[in-house]
BAVOGU-970169 format. One record per residue (C-alpha): residue number from 0; residue in three letters; chain; x, y, z. Coordinates in steps of 0.25 Angstrom, whole numbers. Each point is the difference from the previous one (the first is absolute). Layout:
<atoms>
<seq=NUM&type=ALA&mol=A&px=X&py=Y&pz=Z>;
...
</atoms>
This chain:
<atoms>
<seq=0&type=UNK&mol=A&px=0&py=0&pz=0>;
<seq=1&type=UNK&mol=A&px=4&py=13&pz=-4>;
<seq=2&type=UNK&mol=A&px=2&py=12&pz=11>;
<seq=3&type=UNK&mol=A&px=-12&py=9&pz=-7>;
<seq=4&type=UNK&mol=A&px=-8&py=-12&pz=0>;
<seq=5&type=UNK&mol=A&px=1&py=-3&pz=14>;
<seq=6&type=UNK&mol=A&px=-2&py=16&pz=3>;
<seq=7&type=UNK&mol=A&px=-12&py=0&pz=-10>;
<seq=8&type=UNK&mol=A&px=-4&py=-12&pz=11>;
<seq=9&type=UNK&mol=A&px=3&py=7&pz=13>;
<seq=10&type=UNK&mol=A&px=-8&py=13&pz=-4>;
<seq=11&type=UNK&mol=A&px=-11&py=-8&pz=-5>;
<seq=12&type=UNK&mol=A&px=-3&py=-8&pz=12>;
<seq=13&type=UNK&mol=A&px=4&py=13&pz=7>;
<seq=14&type=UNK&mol=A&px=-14&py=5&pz=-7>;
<seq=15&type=UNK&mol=A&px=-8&py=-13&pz=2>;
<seq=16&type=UNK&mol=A&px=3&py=2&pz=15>;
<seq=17&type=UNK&mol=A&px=-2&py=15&pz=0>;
<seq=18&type=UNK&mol=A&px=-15&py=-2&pz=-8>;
<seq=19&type=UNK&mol=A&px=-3&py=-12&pz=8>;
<seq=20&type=UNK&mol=A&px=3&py=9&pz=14>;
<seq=21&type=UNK&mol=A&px=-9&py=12&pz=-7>;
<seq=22&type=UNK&mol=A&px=-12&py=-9&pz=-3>;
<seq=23&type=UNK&mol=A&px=0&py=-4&pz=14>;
<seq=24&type=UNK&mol=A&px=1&py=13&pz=5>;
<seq=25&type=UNK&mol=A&px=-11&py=4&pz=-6>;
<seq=26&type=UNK&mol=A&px=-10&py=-13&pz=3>;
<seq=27&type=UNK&mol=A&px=3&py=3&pz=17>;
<seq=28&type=UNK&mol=A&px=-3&py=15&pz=-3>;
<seq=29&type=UNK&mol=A&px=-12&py=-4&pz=-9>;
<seq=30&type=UNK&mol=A&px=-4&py=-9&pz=13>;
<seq=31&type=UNK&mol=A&px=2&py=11&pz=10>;
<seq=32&type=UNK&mol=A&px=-7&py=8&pz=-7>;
<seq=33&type=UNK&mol=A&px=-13&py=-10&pz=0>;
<seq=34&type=UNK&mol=A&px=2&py=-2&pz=16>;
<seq=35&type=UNK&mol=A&px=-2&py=15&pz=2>;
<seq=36&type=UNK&mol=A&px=-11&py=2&pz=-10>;
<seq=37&type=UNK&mol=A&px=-7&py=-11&pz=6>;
<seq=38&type=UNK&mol=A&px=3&py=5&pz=15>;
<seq=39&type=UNK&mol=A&px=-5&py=15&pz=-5>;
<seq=40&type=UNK&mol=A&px=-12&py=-6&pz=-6>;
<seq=41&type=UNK&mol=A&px=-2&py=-8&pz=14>;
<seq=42&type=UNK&mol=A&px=1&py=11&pz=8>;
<seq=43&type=UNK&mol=A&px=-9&py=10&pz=-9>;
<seq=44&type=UNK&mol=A&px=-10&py=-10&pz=1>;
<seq=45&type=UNK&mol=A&px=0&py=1&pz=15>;
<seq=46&type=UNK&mol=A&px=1&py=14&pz=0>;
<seq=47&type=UNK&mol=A&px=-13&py=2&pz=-7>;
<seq=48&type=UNK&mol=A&px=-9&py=-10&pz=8>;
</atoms>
C-alpha cells in the first residue's frame, strides 16, 4: 500500500467516525428535546385544569 492510499484511509475513517458522532448527536438532542415538549405539555395540562 502506498503512503497516499493509506492517508486517503485514515482521513476517511477519520470522516465516517466524525459523521457517525454528529448523527448521534443530534438523535439525543432530537430526544431531549421530545422529554421537554412532552413534560411542558404535561405540566400546561395541569395548569389549565
Amino acid at each position: 500500500m502506498t503512503k497516499i492510499m493509506s492517508i486517503l484511509i485514515v482521513c476517511s475513517s477519520q470522516l465516517s467516525v466524525s459523521t457517525i458522532v454528529q448523527v448521534v448527536g443530534i438523535i439525543l438532542s432530537l430526544h431531549a428535546a421530545t422529554k421537554i415538549s412532552s413534560r411542558a405539555q404535561g405540566i400546561a395540562t395541569v395548569a389549565s385544569r
